[in-house]
C-alpha positions as CSV (number, residue, x, y, z in Angstrom):
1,X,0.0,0.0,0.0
2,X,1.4,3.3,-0.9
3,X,-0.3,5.1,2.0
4,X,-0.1,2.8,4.9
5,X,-3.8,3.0,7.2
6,X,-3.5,4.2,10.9
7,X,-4.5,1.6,13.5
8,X,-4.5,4.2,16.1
9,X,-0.9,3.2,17.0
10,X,-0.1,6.8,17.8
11,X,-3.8,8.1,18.6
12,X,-5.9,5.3,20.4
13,X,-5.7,6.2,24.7
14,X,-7.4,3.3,26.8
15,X,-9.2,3.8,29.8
16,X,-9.6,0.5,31.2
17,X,-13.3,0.3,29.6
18,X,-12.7,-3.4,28.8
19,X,-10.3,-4.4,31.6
20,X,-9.8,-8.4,32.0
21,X,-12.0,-9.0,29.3
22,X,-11.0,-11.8,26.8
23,X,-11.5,-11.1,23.1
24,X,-11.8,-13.2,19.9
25,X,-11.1,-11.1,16.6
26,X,-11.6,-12.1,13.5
27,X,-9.3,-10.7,10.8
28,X,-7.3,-8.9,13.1
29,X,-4.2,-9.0,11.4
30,X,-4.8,-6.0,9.5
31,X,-7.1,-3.2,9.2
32,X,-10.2,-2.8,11.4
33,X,-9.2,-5.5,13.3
34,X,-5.3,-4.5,13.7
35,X,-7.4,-1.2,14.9
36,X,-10.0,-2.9,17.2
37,X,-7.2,-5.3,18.7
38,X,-5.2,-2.3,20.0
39,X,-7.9,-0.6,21.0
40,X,-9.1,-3.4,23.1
41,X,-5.2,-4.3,24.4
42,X,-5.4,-0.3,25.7
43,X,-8.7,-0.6,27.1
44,X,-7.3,-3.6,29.3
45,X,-8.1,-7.0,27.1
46,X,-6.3,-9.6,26.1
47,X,-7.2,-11.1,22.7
48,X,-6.7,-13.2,20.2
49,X,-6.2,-12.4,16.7
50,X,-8.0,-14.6,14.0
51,X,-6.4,-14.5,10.8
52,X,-6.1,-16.5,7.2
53,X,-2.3,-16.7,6.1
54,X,-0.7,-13.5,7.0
55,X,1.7,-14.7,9.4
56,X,3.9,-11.8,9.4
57,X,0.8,-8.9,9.5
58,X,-0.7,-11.3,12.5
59,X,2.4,-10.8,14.3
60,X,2.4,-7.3,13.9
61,X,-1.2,-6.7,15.4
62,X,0.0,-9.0,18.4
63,X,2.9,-6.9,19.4
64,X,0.7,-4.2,19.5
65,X,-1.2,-6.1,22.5
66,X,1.7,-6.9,23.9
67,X,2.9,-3.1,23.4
68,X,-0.5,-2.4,25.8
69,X,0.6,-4.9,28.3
70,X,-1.9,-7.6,27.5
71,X,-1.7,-10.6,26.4
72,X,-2.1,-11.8,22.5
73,X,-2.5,-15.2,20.7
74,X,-2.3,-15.2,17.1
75,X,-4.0,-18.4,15.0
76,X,-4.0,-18.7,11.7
77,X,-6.6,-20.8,9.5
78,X,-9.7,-20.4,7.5
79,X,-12.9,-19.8,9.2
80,X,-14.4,-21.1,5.9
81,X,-15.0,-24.5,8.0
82,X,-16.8,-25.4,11.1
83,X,-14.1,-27.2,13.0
84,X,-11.8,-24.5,12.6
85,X,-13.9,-21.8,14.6
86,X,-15.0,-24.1,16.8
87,X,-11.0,-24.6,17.4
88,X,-10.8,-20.7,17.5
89,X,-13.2,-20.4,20.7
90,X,-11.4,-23.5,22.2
91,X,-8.7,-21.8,21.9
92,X,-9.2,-18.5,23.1
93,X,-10.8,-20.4,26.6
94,X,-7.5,-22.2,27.2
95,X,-5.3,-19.7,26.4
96,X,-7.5,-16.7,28.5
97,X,-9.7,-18.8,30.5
98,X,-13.3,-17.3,29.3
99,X,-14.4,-15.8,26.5
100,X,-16.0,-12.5,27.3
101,X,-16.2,-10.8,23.4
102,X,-16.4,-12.1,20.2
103,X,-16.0,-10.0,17.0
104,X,-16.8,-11.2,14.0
105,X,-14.2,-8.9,11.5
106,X,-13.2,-11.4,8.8
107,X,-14.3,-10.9,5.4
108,X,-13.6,-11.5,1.4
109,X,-14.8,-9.3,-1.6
110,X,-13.8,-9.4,-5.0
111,X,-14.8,-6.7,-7.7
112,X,-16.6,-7.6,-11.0
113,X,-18.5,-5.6,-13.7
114,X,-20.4,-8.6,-14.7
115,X,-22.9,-11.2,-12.8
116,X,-21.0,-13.9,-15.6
117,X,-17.6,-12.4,-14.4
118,X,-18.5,-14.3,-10.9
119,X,-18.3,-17.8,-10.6
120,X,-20.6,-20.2,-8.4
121,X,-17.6,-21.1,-6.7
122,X,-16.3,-17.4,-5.7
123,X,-19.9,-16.6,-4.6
124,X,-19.7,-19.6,-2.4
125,X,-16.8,-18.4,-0.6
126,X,-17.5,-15.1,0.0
127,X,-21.0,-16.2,1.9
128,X,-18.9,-19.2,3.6
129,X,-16.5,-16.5,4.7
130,X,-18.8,-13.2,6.0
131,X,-21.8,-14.7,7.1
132,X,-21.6,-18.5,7.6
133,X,-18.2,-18.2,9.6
134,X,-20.2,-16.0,11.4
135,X,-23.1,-18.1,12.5
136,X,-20.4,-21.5,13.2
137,X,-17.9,-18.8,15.6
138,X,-20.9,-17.1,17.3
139,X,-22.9,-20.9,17.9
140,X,-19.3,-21.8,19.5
141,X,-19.0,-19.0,21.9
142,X,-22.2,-18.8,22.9
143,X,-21.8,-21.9,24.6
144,X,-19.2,-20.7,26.4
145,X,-20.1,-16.9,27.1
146,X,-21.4,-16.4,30.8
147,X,-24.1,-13.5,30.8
148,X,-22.2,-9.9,30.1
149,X,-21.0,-11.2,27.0
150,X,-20.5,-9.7,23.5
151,X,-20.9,-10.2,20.0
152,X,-20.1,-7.4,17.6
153,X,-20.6,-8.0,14.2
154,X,-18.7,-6.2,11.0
155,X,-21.4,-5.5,7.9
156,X,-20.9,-2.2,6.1
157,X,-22.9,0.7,4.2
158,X,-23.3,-1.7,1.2
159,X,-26.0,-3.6,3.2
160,X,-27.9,-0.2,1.7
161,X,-26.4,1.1,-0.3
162,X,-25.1,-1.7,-2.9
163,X,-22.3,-1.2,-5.6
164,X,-23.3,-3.5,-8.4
165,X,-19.5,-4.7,-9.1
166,X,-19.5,-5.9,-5.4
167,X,-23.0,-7.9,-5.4
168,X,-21.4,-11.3,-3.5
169,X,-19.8,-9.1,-1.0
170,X,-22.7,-6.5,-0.4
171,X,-25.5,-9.7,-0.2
172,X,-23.3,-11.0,2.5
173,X,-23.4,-8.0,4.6
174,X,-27.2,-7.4,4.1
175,X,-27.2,-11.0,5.8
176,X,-25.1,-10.2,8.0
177,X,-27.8,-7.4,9.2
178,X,-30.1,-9.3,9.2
179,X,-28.4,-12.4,11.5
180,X,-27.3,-9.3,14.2
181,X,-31.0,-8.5,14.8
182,X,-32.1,-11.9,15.3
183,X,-29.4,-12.9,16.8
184,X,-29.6,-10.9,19.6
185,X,-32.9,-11.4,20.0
186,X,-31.6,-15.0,21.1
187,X,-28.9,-14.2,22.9
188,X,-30.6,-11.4,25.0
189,X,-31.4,-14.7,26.9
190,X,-28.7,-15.5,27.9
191,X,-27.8,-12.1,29.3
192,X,-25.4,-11.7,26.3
193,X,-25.6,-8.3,23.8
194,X,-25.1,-8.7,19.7
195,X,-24.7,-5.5,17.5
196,X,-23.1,-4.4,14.3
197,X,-20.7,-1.7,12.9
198,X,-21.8,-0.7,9.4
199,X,-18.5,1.0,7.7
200,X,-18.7,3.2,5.0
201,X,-15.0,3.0,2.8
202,X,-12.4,2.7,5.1
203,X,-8.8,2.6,3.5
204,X,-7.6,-1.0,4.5
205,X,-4.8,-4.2,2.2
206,X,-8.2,-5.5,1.0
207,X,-9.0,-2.5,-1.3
208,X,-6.0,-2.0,-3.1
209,X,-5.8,-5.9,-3.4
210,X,-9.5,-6.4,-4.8
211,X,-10.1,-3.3,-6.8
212,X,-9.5,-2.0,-10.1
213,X,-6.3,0.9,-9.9
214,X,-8.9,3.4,-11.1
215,X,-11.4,3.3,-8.3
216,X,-8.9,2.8,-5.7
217,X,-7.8,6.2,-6.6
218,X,-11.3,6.9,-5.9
219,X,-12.3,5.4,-3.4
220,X,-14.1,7.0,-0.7
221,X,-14.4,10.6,-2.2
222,X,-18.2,10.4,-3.0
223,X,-19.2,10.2,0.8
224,X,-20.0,14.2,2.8
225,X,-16.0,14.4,4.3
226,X,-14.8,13.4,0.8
227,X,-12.5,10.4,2.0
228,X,-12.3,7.1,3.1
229,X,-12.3,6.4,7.2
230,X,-9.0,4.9,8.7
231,X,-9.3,1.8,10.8
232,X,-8.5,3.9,13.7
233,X,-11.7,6.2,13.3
234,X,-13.9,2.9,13.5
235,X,-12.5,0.6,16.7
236,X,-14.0,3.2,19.5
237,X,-17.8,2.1,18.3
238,X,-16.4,-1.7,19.1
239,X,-15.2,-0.2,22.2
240,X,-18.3,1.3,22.9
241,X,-20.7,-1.6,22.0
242,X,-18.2,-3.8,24.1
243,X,-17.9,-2.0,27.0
244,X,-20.8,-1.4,30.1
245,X,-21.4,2.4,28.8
246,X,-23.7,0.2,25.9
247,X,-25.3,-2.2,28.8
248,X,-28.7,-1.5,27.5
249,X,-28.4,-1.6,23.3
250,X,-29.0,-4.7,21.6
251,X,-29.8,-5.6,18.2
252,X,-28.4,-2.1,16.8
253,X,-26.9,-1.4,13.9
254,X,-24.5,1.4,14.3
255,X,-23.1,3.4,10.5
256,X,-19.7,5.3,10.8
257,X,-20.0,6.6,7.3
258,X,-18.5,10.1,7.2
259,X,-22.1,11.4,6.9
260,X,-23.1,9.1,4.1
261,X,-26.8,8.6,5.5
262,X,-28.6,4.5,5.7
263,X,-32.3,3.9,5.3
């Protein structure tokens, strides 16, 4: 990336919101969830990053929990199968004892200007990977979350607002607003809150990596503020949602946009 996003490594001040919480992040080896795993780390968790095959980025993101004095576990692996989230919650209990936050970051896109330019197979994946992983990690922790527990959810502004060269991608994170609403509706049960970010662009590796040169050039300049968020500008919502000050919202689903306004 020529212009390299900021995480909050300079900016983001904790103030022991989420202190002794455990925290299981999806994608946190790079953008919004590098940004949400320091945030946490300086608001007093401990977490473990989630990643695919970035070994090297994942290591970076723990060191910045480490940095905060907390303690970090990195596992790599796709979340494309059952077993292997199942192994991500088992893991994040016998590493940290409990399981007090799960958020579910992860997520592929790929751009196309055609519905024949996307394969079966591709549009397979990218639901396995944004909203199936998301029902198989939050069925695992739920059956180990005690009641105070958290589920944030990552969908974004093209849940309503939908660019047609990103249908697989945007269809997933409709779903995904849709399995946040009734999901919590379940969980509430238990004592145990579920809500959802919903980004607008936010300059992160996956855009430069699945977009045309042209629009990455563009990206993000059709919103009020004229530019895409960093990743640091959208882990204090996380914080928020995850810490008591949001004891009594569930079901929400909160935009961070730059004044691009949802339905």
């Amino acid at each position: 990336m020529g212009t390299q996003p900021d995480h909050g490594e300079e900016s983001y001040q904790g103030f022991g919101r989420l202190k002794g919480k455990k925290a299981l992040i999806t994608g946190g080896d790079s953008g919004i969830g590098r940004a949400i795993a320091l945030a946490f780390a300086r608001e007093g968790a401990d977490v473990l990053i989630s990643y695919l095959d970035e070994d090297e980025d994942a290591e970076q993101s723990a060191q910045l929990v480490r940095d905060a004095g907390r303690k970090a576990v990195t596992v790599g692996g796709s979340i494309e199968e059952v077993a292997h989230c199942q192994a991500l919650v088992d893991r994040t209990v016998q590493e940290f004892g409990a399981i007090d936050i799960l958020v579910n970051n992860a997520a592929f896109q790929m751009s196309h200007d055609s519905i024949e330019e996307l394969t079966p197979e591709e549009w397979d994946k990218t639901f396995r990977t944004n909203i199936s992983a998301m029902f198989y990690l939050s069925r695992a922790a739920l059956a180990q979350m005690k009641e105070g527990g958290i589920i944030l959810n990552t969908t974004s502004v093209q849940a309503y607002k939908p660019t047609p060269s990103l249908l697989a991608y945007a269809s997933t994170k409709g779903a995904i607003v849709t399995f946040t609403k009734a999901l919590a509706q379940l969980a509430i049960k238990q004592g145990i809150r579920v809500n959802a970010v919903a980004p607008g662009p936010v300059w992160t590796p996956l855009i430069p990596a699945t977009m045309p040169e042209d629009k990455v050039k563009e990206f993000g300049k059709t919103n009020p503020m004229e530019r895409p968020a960093q990743p640091a500008e959208l882990a204090p919502m996380y914080v928020f949602l995850a810490s008591n000050d949001a004891r009594f919202i569930n079901g929400g689903i909160f935009d961070v946009t730059g004044g691009l306004m949802l339905p």
